[in-house]
C-alpha positions as CSV (number, residue, x, y, z in Angstrom):
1,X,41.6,-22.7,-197.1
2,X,38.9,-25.6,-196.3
3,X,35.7,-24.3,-195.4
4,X,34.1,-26.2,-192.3
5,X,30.7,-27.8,-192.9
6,X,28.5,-25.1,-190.8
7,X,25.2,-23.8,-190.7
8,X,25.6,-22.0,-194.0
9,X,26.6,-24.7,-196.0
10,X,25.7,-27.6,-194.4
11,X,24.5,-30.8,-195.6
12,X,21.7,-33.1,-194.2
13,X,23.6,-35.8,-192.8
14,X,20.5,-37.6,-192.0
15,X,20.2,-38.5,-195.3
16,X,22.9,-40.5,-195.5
17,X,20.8,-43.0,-193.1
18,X,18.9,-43.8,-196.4
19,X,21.7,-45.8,-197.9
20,X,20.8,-48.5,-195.3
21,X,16.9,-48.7,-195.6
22,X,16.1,-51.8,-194.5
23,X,18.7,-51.9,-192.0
24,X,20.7,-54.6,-193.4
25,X,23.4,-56.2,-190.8
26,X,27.4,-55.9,-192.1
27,X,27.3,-59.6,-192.5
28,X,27.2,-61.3,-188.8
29,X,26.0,-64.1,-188.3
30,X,25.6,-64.3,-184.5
31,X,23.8,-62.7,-182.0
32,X,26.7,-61.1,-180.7
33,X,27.8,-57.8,-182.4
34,X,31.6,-57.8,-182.2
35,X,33.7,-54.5,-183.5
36,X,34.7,-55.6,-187.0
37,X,38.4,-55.4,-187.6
38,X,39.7,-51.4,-187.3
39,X,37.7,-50.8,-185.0
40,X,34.6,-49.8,-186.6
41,X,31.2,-51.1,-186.1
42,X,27.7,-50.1,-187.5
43,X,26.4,-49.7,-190.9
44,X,27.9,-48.3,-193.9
45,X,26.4,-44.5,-193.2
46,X,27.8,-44.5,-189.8
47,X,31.1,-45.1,-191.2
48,X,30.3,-42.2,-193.6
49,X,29.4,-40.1,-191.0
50,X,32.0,-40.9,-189.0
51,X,34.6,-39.9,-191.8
52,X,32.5,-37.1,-192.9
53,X,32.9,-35.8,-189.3
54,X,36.7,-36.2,-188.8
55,X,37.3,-34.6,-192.0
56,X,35.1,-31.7,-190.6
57,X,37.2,-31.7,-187.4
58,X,40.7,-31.2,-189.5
59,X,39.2,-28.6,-191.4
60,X,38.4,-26.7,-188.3
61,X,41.4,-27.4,-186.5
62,X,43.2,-25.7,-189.8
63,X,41.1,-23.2,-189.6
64,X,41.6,-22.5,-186.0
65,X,45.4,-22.8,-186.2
66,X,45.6,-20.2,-189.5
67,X,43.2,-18.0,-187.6
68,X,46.0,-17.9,-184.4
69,X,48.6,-17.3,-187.2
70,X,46.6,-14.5,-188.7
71,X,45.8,-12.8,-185.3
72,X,49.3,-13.1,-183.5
73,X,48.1,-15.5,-181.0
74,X,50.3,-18.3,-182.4
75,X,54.2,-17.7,-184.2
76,X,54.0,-21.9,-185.1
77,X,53.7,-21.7,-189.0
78,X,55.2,-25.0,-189.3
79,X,51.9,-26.8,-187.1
80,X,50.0,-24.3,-188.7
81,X,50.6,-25.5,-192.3
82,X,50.9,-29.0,-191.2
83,X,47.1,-29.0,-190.0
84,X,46.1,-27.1,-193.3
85,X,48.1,-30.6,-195.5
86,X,45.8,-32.7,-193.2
87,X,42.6,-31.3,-193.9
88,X,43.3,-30.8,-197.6
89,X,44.2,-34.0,-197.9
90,X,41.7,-35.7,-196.0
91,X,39.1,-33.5,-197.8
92,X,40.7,-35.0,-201.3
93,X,40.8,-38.5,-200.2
94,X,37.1,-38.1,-199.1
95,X,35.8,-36.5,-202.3
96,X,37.6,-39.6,-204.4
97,X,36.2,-41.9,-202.2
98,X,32.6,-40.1,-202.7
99,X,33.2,-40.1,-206.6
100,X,34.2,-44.1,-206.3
101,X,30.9,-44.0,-204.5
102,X,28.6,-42.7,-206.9
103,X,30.6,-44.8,-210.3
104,X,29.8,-48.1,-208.3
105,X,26.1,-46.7,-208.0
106,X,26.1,-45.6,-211.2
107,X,27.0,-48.7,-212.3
108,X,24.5,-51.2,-210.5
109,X,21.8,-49.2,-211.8
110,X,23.1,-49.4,-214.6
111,X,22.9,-53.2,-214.7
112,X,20.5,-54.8,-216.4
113,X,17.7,-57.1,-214.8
């Protein structure tokens, strides 16, 4: 079962502001600051917190849904099992995207000057 970033385990998400120092622009040129394509908008850590965020919400959502199994309150083991794929494999696709992460980082410092 995933285990929902809380106050037990959680991580500083502030840090992840860091990434972005110098508060470099995603690349427009104008004054304007139109949604980039998907809909998403901001800097590279608000992205990151915006899918570290969502991925929370499934997990908790499983959680939720195994609980109502567990307790009676809910007979829908189909939904139930559906919500637990999600958050496993959102929770997967965010850790490989976190590893791709830290190789590419790995790699420019790395680099030699």
């Amino acid at each position: 079962m995933a285990i929902p970033i809380g106050a037990e385990n959680a991580i500083n998400l502030n840090n992840i502001k860091e990434l972005n120092p110098n508060n470099i622009s995603s690349g427009e040129s104008s004054g304007s600051a139109p949604a980039q394509e998907g809909g998403v908008s901001g800097s590279f850590a608000d992205a990151l917190l915006n899918s570290i965020n969502k991925v929370n919400e499934l997990q908790n959502t499983a959680n939720n849904s195994a609980e109502a199994i567990a307790t009676g309150k809910s007979s829908n083991i189909h939904q139930a099992m559906i919500d637990m794929e999600k958050a496993n494999d959102s929770f997967e696709l965010m850790m490989q995207v976190r590893n791709k992460i830290i190789t590419a980082y790995n790699s420019i410092m790395n680099m030699q000057v």
